[in-house]
Backbone of each chain as nested JSON, in Angstrom:
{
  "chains": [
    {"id": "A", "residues": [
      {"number": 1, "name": "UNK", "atoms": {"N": [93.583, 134.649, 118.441], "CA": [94.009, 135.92, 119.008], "C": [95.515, 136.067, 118.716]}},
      {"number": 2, "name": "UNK", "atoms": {"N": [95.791, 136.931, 117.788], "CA": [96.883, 137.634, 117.324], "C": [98.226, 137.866, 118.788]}},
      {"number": 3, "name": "UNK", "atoms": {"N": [99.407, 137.449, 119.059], "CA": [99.707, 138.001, 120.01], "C": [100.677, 138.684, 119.579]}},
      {"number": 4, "name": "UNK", "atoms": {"N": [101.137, 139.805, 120.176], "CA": [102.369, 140.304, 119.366], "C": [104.292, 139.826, 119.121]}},
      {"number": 5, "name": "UNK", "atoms": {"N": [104.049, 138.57, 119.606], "CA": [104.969, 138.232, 119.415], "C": [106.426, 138.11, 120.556]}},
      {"number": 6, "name": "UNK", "atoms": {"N": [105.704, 139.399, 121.773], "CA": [106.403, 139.576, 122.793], "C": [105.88, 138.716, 123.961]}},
      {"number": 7, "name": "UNK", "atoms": {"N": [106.874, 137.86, 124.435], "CA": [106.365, 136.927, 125.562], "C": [106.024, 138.18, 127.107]}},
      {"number": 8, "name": "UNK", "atoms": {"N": [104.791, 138.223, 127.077], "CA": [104.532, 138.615, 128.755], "C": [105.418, 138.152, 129.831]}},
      {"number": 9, "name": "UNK", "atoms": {"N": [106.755, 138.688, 129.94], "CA": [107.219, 138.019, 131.222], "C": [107.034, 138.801, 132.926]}},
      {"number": 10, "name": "UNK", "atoms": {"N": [106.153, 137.673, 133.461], "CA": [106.664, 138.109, 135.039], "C": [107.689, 138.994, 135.625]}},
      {"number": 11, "name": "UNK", "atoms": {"N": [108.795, 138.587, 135.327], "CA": [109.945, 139.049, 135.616], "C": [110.132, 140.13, 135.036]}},
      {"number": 12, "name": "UNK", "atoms": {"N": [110.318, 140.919, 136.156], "CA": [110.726, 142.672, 135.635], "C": [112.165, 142.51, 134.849]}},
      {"number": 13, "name": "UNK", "atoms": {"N": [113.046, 143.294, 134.716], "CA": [114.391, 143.429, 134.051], "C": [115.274, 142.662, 134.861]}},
      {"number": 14, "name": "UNK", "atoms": {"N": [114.736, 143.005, 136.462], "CA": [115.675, 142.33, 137.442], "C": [114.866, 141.704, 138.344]}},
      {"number": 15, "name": "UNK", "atoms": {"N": [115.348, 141.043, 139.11], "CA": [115.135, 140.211, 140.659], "C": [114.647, 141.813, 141.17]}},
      {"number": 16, "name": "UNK", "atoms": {"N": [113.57, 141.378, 142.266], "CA": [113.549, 142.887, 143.312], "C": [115.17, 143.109, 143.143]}},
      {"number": 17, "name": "UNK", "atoms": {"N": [115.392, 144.326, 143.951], "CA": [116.651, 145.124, 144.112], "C": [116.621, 144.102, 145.395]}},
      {"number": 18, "name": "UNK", "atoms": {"N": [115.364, 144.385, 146.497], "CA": [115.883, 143.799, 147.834], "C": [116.576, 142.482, 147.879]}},
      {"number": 19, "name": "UNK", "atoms": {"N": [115.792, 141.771, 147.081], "CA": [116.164, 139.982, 146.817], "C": [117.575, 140.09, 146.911]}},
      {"number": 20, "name": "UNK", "atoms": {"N": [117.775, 140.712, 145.605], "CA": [119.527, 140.485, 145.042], "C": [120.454, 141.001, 146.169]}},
      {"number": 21, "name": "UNK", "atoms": {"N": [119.974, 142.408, 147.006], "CA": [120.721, 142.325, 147.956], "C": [121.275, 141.519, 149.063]}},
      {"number": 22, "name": "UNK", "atoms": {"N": [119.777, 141.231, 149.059], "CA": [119.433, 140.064, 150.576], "C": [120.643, 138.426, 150.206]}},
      {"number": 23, "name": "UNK", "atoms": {"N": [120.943, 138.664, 148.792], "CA": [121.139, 137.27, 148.671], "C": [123.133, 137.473, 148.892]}},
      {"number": 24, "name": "UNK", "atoms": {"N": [123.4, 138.615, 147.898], "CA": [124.941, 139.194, 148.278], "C": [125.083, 139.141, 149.518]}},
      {"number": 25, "name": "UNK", "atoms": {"N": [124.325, 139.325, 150.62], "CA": [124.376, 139.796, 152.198], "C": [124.536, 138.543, 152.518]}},
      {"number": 26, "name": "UNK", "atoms": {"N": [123.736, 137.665, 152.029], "CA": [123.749, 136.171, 152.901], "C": [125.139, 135.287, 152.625]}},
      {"number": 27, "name": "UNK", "atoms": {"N": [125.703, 135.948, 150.957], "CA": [126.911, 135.649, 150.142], "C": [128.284, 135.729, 151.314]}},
      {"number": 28, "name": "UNK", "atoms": {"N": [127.844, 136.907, 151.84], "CA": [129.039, 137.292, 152.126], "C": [129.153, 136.961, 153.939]}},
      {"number": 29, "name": "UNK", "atoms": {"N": [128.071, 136.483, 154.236], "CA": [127.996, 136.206, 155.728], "C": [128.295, 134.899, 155.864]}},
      {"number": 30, "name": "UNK", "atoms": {"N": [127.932, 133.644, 154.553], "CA": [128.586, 132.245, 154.596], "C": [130.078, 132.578, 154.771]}},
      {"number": 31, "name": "UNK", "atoms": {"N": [130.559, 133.192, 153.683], "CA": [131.799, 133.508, 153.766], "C": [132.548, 133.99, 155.38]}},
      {"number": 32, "name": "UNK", "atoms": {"N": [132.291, 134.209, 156.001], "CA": [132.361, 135.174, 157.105], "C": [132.302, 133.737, 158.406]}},
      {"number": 33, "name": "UNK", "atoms": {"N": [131.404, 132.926, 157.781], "CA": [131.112, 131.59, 158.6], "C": [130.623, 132.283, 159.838]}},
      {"number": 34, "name": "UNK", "atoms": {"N": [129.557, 132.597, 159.901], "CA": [128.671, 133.423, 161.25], "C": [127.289, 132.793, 160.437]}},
      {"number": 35, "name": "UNK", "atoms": {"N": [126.673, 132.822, 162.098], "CA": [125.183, 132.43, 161.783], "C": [124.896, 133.989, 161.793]}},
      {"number": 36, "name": "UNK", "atoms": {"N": [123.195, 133.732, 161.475], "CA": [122.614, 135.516, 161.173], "C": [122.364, 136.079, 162.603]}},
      {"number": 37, "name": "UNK", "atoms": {"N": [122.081, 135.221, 163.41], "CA": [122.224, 136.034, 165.227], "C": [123.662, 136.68, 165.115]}},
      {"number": 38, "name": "UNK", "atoms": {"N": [124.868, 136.144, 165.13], "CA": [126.352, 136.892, 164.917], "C": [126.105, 138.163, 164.442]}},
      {"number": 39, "name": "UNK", "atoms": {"N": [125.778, 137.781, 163.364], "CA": [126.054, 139.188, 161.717], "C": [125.306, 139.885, 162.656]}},
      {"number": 40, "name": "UNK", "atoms": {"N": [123.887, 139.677, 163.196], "CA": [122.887, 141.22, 163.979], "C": [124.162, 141.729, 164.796]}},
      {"number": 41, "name": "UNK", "atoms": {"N": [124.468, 140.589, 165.867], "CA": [124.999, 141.145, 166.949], "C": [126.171, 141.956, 166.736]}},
      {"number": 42, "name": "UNK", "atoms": {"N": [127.104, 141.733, 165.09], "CA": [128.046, 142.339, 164.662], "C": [127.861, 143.789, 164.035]}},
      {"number": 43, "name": "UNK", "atoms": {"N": [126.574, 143.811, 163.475], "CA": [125.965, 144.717, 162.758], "C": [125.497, 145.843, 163.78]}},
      {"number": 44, "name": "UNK", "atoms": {"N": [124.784, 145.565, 164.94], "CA": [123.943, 146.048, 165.373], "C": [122.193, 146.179, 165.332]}},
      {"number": 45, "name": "UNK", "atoms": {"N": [121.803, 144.75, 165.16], "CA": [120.943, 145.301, 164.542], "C": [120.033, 144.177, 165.102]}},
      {"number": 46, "name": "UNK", "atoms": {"N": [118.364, 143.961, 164.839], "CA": [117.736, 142.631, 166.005], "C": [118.21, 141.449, 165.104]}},
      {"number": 47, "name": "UNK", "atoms": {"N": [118.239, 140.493, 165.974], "CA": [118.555, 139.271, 165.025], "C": [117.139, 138.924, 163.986]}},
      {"number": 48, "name": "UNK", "atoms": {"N": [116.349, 139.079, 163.759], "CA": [115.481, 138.56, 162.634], "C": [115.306, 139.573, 161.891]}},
      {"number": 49, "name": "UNK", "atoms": {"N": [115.974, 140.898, 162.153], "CA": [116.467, 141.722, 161.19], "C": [117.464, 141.113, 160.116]}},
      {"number": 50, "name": "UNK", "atoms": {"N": [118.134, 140.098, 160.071], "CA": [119.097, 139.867, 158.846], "C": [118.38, 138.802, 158.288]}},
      {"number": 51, "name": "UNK", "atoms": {"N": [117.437, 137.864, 159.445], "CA": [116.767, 136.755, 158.222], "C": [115.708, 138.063, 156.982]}},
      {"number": 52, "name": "UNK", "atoms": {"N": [115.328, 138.706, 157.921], "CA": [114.41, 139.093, 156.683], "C": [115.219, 139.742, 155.569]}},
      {"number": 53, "name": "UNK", "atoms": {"N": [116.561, 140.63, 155.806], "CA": [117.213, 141.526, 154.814], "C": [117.613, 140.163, 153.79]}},
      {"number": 54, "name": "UNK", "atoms": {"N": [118.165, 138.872, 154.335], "CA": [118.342, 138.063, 153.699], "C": [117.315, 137.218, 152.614]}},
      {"number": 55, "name": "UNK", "atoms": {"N": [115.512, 136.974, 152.98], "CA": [114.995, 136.552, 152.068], "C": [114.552, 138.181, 151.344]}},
      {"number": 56, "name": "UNK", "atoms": {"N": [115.047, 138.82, 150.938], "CA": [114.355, 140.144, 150.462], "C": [113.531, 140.723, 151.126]}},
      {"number": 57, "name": "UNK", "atoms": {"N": [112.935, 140.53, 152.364], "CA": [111.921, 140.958, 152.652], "C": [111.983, 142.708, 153.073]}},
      {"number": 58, "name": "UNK", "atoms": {"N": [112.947, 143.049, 153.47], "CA": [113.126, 144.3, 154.057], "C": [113.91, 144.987, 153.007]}},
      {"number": 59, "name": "UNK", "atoms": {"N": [113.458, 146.225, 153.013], "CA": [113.638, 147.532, 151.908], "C": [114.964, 148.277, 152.37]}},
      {"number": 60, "name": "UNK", "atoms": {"N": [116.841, 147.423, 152.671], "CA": [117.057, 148.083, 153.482], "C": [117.565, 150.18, 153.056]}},
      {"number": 61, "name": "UNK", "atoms": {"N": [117.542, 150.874, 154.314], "CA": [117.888, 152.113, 153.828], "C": [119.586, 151.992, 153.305]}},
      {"number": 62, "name": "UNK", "atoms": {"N": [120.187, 153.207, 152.878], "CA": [121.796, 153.284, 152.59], "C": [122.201, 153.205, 154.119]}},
      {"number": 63, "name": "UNK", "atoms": {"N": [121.879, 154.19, 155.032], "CA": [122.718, 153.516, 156.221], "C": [122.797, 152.057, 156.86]}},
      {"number": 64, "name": "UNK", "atoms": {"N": [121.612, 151.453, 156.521], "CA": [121.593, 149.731, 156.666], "C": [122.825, 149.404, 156.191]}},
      {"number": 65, "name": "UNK", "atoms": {"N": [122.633, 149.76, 154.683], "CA": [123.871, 149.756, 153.928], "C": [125.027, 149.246, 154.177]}},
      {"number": 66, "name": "UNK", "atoms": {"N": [125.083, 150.538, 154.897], "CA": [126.735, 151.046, 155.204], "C": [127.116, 150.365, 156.025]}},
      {"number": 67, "name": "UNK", "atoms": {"N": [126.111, 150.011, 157.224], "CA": [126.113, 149.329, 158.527], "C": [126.811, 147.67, 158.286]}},
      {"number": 68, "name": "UNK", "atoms": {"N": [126.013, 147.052, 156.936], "CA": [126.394, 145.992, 156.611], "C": [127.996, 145.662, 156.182]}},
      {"number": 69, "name": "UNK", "atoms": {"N": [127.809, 147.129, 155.263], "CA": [129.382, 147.008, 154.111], "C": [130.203, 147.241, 155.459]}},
      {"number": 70, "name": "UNK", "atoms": {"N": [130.139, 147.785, 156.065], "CA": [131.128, 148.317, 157.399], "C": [131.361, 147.01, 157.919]}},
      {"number": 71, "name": "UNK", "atoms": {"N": [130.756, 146.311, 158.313], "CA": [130.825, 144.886, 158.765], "C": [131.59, 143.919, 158.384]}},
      {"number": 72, "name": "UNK", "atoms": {"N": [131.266, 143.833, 156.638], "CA": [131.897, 142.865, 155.895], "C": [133.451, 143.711, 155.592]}},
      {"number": 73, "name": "UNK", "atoms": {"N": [133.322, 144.598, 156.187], "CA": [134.423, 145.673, 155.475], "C": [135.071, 145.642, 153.893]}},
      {"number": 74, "name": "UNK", "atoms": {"N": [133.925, 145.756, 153.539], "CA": [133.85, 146.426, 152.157], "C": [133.252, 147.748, 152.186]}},
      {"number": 75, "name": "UNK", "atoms": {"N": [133.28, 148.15, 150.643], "CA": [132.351, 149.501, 150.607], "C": [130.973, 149.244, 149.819]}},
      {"number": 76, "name": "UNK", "atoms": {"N": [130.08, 150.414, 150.235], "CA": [128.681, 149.631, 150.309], "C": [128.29, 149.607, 149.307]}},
      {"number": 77, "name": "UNK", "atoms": {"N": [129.121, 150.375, 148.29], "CA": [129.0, 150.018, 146.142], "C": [129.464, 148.603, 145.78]}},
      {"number": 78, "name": "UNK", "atoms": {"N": [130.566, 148.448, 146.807], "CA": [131.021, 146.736, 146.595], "C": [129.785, 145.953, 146.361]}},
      {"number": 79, "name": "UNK", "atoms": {"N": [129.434, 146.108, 147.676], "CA": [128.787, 145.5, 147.828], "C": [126.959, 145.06, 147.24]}},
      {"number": 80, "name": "UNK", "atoms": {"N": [126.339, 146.368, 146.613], "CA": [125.621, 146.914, 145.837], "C": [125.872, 145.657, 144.717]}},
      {"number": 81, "name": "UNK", "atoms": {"N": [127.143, 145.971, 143.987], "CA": [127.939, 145.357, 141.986], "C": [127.894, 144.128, 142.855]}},
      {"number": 82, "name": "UNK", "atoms": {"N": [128.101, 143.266, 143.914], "CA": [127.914, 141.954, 143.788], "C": [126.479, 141.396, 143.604]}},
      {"number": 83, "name": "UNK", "atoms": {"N": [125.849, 142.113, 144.542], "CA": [124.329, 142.25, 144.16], "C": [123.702, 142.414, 142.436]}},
      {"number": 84, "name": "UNK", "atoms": {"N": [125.126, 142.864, 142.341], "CA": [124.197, 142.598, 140.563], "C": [123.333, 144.019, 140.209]}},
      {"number": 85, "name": "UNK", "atoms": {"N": [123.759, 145.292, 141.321], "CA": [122.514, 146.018, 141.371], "C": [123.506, 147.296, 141.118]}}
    ]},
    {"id": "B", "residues": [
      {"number": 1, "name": "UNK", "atoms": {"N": [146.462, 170.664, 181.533], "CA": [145.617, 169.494, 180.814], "C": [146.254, 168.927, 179.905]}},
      {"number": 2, "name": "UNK", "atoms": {"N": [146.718, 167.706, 180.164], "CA": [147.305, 167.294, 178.736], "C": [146.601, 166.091, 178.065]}},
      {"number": 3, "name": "UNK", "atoms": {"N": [146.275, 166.676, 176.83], "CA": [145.957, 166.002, 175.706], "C": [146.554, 164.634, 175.104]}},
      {"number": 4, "name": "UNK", "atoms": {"N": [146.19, 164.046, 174.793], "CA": [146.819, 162.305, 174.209], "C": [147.2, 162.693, 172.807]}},
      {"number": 5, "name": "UNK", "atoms": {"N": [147.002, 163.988, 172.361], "CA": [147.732, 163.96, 171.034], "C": [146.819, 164.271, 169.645]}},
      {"number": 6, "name": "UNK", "atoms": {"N": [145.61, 163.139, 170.237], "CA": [145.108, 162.864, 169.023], "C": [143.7, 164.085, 169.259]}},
      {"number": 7, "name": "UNK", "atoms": {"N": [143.994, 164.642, 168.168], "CA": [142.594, 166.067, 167.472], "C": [140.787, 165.502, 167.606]}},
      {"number": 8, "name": "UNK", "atoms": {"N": [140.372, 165.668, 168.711], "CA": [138.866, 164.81, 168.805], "C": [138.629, 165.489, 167.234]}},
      {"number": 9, "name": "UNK", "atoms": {"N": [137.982, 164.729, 166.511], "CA": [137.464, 165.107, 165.417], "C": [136.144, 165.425, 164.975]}},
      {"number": 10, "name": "UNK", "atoms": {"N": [135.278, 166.216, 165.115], "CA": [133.951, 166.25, 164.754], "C": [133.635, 165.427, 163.809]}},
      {"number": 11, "name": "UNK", "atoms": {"N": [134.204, 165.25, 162.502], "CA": [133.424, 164.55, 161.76], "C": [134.5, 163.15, 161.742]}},
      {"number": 12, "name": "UNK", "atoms": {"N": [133.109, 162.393, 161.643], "CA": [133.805, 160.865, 161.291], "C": [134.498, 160.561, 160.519]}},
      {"number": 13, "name": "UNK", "atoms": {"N": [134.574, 159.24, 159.888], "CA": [135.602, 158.753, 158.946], "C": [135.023, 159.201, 157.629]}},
      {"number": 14, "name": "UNK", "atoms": {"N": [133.586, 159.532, 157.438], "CA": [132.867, 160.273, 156.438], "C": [131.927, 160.956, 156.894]}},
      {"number": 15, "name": "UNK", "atoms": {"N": [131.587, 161.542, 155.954], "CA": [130.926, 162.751, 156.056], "C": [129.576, 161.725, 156.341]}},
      {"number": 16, "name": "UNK", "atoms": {"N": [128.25, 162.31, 156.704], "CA": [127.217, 161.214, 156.628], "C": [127.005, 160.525, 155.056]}},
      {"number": 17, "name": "UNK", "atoms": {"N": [126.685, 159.146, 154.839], "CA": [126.148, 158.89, 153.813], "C": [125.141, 159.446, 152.75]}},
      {"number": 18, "name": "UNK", "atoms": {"N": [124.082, 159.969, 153.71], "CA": [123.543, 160.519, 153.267], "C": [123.787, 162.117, 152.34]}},
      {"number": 19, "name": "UNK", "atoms": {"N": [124.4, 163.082, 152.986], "CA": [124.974, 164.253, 152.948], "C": [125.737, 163.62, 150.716]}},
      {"number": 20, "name": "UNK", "atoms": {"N": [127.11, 162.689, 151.148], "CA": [127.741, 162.448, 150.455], "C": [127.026, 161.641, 148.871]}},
      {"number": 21, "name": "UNK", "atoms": {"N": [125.777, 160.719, 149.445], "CA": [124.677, 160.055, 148.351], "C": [123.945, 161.669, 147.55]}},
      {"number": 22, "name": "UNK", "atoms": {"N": [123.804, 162.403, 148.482], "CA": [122.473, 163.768, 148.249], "C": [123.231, 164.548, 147.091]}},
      {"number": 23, "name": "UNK", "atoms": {"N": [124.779, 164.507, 147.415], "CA": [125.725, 165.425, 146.645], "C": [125.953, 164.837, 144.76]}},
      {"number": 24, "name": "UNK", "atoms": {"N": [126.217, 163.453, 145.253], "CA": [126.304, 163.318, 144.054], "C": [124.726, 162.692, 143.202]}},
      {"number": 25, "name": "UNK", "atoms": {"N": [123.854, 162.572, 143.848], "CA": [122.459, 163.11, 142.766], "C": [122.291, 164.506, 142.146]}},
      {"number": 26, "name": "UNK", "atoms": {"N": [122.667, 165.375, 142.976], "CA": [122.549, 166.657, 142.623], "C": [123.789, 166.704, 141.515]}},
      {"number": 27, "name": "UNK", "atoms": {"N": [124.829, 166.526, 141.98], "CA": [125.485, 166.065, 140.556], "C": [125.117, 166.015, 139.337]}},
      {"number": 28, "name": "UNK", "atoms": {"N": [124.77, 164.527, 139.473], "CA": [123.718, 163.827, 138.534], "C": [122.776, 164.739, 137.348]}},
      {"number": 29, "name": "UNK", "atoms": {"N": [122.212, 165.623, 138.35], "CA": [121.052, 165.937, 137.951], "C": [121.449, 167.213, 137.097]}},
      {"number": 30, "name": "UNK", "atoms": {"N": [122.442, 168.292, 137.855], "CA": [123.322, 169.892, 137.347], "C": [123.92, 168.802, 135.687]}},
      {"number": 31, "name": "UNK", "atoms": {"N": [124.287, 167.716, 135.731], "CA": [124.795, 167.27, 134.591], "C": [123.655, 166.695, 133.385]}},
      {"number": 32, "name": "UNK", "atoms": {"N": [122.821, 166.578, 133.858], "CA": [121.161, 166.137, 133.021], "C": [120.81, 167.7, 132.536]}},
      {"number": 33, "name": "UNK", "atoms": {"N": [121.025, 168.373, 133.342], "CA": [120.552, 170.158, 133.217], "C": [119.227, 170.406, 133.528]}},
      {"number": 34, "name": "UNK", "atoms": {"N": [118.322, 169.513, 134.47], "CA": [117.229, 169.77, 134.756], "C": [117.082, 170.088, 136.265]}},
      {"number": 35, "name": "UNK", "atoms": {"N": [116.009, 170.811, 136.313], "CA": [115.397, 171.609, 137.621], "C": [114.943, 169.917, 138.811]}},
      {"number": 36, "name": "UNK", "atoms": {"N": [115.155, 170.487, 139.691], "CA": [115.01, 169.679, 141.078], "C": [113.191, 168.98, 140.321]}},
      {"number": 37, "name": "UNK", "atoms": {"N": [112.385, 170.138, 140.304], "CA": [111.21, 169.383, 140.015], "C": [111.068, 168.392, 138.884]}},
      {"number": 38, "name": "UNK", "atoms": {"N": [111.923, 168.411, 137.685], "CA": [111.653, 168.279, 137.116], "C": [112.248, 166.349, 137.525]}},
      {"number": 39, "name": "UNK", "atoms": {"N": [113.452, 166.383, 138.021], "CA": [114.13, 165.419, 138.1], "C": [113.248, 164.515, 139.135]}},
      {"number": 40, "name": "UNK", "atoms": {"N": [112.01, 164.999, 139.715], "CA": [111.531, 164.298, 140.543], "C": [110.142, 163.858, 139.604]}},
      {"number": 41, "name": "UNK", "atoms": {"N": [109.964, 164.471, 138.66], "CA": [109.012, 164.425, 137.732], "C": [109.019, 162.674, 137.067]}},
      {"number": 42, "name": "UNK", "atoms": {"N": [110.549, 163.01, 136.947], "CA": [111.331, 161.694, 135.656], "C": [111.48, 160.31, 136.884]}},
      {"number": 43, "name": "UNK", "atoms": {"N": [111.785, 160.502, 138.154], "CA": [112.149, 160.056, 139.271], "C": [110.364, 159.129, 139.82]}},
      {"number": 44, "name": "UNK", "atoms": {"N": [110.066, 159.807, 139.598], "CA": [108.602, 159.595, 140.478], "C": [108.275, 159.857, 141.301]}},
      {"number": 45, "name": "UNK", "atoms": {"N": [108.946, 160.277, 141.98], "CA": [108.453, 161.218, 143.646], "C": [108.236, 162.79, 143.491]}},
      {"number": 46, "name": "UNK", "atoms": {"N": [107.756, 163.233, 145.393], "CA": [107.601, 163.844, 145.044], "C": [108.248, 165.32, 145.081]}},
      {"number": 47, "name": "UNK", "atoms": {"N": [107.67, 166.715, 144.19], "CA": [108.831, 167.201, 144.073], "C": [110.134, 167.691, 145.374]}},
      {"number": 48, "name": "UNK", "atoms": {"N": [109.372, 168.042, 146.467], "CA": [110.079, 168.229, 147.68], "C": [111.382, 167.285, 147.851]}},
      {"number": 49, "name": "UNK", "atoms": {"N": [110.649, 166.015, 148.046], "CA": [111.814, 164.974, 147.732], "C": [113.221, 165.026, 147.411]}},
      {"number": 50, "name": "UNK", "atoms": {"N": [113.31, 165.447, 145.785], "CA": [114.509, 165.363, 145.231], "C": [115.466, 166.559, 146.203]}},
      {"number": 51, "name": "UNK", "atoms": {"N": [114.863, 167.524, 146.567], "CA": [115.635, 168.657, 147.731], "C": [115.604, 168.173, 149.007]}},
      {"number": 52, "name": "UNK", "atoms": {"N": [115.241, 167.435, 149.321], "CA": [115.902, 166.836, 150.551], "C": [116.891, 166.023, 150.255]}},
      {"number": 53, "name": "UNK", "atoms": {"N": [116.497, 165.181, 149.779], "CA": [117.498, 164.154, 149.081], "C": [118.669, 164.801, 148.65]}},
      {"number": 54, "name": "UNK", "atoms": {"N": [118.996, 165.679, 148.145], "CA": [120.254, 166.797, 148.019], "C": [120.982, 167.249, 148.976]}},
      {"number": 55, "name": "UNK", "atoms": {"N": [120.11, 167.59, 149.655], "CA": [120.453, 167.958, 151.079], "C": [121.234, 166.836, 152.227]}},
      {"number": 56, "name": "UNK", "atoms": {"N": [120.911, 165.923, 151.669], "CA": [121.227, 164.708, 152.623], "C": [120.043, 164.525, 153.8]}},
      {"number": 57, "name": "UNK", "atoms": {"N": [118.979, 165.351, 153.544], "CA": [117.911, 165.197, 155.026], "C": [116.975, 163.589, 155.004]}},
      {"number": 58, "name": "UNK", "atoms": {"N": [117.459, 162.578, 153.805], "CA": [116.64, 161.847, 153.382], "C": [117.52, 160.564, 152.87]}},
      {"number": 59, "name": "UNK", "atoms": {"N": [116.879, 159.665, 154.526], "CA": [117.921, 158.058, 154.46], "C": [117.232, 157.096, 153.403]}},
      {"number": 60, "name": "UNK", "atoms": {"N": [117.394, 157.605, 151.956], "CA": [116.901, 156.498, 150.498], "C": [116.966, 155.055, 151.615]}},
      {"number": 61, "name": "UNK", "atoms": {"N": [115.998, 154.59, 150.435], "CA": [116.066, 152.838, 150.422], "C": [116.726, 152.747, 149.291]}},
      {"number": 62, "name": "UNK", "atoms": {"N": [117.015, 151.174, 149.406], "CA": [117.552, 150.619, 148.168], "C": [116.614, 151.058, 146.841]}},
      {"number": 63, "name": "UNK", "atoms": {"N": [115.265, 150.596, 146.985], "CA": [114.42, 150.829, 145.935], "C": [114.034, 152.094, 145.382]}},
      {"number": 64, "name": "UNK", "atoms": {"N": [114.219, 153.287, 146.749], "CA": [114.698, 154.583, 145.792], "C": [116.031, 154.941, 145.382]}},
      {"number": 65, "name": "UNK", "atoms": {"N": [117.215, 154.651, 145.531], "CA": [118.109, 154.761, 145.206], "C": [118.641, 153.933, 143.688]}},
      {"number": 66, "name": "UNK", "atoms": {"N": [117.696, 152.8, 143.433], "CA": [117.667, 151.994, 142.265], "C": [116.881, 152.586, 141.231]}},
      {"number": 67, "name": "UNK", "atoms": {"N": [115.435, 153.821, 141.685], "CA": [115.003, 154.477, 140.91], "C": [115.634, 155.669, 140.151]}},
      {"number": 68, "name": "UNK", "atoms": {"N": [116.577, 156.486, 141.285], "CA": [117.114, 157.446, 140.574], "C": [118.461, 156.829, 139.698]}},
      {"number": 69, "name": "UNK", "atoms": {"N": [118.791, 155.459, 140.095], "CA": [119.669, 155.135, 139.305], "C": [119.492, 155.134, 137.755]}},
      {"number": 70, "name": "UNK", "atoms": {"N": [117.924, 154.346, 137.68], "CA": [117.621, 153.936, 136.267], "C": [117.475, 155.106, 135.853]}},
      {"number": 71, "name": "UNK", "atoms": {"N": [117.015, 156.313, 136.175], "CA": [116.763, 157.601, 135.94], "C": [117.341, 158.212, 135.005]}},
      {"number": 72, "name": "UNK", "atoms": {"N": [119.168, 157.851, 136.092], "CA": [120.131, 158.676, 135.402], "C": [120.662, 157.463, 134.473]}},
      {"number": 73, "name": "UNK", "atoms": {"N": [120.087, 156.352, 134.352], "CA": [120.584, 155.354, 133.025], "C": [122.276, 154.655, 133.6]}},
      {"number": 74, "name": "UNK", "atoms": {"N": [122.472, 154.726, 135.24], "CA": [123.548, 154.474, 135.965], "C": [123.63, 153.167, 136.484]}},
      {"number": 75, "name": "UNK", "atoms": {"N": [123.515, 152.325, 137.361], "CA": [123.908, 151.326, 137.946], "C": [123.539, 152.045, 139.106]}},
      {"number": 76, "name": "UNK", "atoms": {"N": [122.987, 151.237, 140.223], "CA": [122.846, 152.168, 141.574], "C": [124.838, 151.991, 142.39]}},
      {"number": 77, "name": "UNK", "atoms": {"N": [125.044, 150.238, 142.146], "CA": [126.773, 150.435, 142.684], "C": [127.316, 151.932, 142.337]}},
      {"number": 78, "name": "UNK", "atoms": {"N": [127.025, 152.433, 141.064], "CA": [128.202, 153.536, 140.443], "C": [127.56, 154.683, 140.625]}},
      {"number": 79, "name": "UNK", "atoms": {"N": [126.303, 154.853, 141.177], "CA": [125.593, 156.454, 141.896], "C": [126.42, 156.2, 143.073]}},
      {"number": 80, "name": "UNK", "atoms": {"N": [126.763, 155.227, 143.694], "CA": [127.171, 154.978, 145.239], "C": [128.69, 155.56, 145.197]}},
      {"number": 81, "name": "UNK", "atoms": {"N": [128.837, 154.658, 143.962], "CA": [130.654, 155.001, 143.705], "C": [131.095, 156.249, 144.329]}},
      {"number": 82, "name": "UNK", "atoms": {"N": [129.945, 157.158, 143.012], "CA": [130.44, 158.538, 142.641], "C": [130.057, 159.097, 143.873]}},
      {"number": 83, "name": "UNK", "atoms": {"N": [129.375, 158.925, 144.824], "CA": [129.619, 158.937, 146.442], "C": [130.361, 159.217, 147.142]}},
      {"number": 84, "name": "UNK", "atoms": {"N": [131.721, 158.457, 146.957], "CA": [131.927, 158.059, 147.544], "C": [132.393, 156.672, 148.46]}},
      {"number": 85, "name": "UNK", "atoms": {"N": [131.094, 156.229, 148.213], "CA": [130.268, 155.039, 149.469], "C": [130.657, 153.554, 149.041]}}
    ]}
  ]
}
């Protein structure tokens, strides 16, 4: 069987979008030296709300976003280009 | 009655995210030269969509905001930029 030469890869172009975010978010919260209960309670937000934004699991919206970049006080494009996204 | 000086301000430190994200898709799109439907055509949603989303009536996820990125052949950081955000 002939294949065309192009390897079938799994991997889309990128990591999910969420992943790469989740992982900048977690980047920047070591940095910050806070556990993820802190970052909620800093954020506003439930605490197993950031484990999940952190393994990709959650789709977050732009005001999540903002909520986050506001936090780390960056802006939420910063924060987006570290993501790689 | 005296005042402390400072002008209560209706609007915040920005305009909503949303409002400011909606503006510059529509941007985006007056610079592509195509109709709202059409941009939701290329987008994948549906057509209503892209007019809310203009409007600012519509809090994107990351994963739609990464769609209209690839759309416009942008980076989603630099749709955010041109934001604003």
């Amino acid at each position: 069987m002939q294949y065309d030469g192009v390897l079938f890869s799994v991997n889309t172009r990128r990591e999910s979008p969420q992943k790469m975010l989740g992982s900048a978010i977690r980047e920047r919260r070591l940095e910050l030296d806070v556990s993820q209960e802190k970052l909620a309670e800093l954020v506003g937000v439930h605490r197993n709300y950031v484990g999940k934004v952190e393994r990709g699991e959650q789709n977050l919206t732009i005001e999540s976003l903002v909520r986050f970049a506001d936090t780390f006080k960056c802006r939420p494009s910063e924060l987006l280009g570290e993501a790689g996204l």
